[in-house]
Steps between C-alpha positions, in 0.01 A plus 500: 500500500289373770261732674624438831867603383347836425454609816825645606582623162170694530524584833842668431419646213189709704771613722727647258205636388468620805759697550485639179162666537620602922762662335312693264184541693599455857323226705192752562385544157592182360219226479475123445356562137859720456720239614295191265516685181904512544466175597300425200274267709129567644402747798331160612840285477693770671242488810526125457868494549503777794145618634554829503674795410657527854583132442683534214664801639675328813605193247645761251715661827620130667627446129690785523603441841604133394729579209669784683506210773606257265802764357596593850617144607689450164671806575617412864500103438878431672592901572559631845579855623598747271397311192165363612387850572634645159300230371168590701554861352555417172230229419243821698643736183517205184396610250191265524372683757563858277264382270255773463216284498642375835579785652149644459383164602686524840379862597137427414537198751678778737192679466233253514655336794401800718103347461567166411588264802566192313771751275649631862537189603737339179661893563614378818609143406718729247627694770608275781672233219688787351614621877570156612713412199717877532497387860666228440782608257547828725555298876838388429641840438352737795288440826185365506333826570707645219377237261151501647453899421716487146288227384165705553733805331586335184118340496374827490728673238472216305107543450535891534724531193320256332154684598680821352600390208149338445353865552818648286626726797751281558794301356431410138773182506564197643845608540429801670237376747778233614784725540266711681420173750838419476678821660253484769626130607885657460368804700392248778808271457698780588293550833569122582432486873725191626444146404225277603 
């Protein structure tokens, strides 16, 4: 194969690694030379690829970010209402994103995003797409200011549970972390407060 058509493979291949060595060593402890020998390539071609630890840190998160991404607009491609937010609450709890490995990958990021601006910042771009994309499935059944404030409710369960689960103080399924999301969007339902 040519050497230039080794470049993604490798580069994906460091972020697996990646979040294989977060998971078991958290994003603190883990180091470059860590995340290359899963790799099986060099320290030296892992800072050739991404610089730096920190680098390779916010790449591993936006790939995260982009396959949930990615899921999420399978999931809603052609659904409105009802069945475009069951989708948005489902594709949160697949069981991709129960993976151990990605589960501890996720709350390390929680974590390290308290220090690391360039990690806040692809936090928030998580945030507002998932409340603009409830926002839009929730509009056409309650007001706006219904919609507005279930949106940022569901947001929140929906990385609370998942937060608790990663810490195991909360639910230990999928199933059970959406039902959970799920009778708090009946509970509001039932509040409806007049069309739009």
């Amino acid at each position: 194969m040519p050497k230039i058509g080794m470049e993604p493979l490798r580069r994906e291949a460091l972020i697996n690694a990646a979040i294989s060595a977060i998971a078991e060593k958290g994003t603190l402890a883990v180091t470059m030379a860590d995340i290359a020998r899963r790799a099986d390539v060099s320290s030296a071609l892992a800072h050739h690829y991404f610089g730096s630890k920190e680098d390779l840190l916010a790449a591993t998160m936006r790939h995260l970010l982009s396959e949930l991404g990615a899921d999420a607009r399978a999931a809603v491609s052609g659904k409105s209402g009802m069945a475009r937010l069951s989708a948005l609450i489902h594709v949160n709890f697949s069981p991709k994103q129960f993976q151990p490995e990605t589960v501890a990958a996720w709350l390390a990021f929680y974590v390290e995003a308290q220090r690391a601006p360039a990690l806040r910042r692809l936090l928030r771009v998580y945030t507002r797409r998932l409340h603009t994309n409830l926002l839009v499935a929730l509009e056409p059944l309650m007001s706006r200011l219904q919609a507005e404030r279930t949106a940022r409710g569901i947001g929140a369960l929906i990385d609370g549970l998942y937060i608790r689960h990663a810490l195991a103080e909360g639910p230990s399924d999928a199933d059970t972390a959406i039902a959970l999301v799920e009778d708090y969007l009946s509970l509001q339902l039932s509040r409806k407060e007049g069309a739009r």
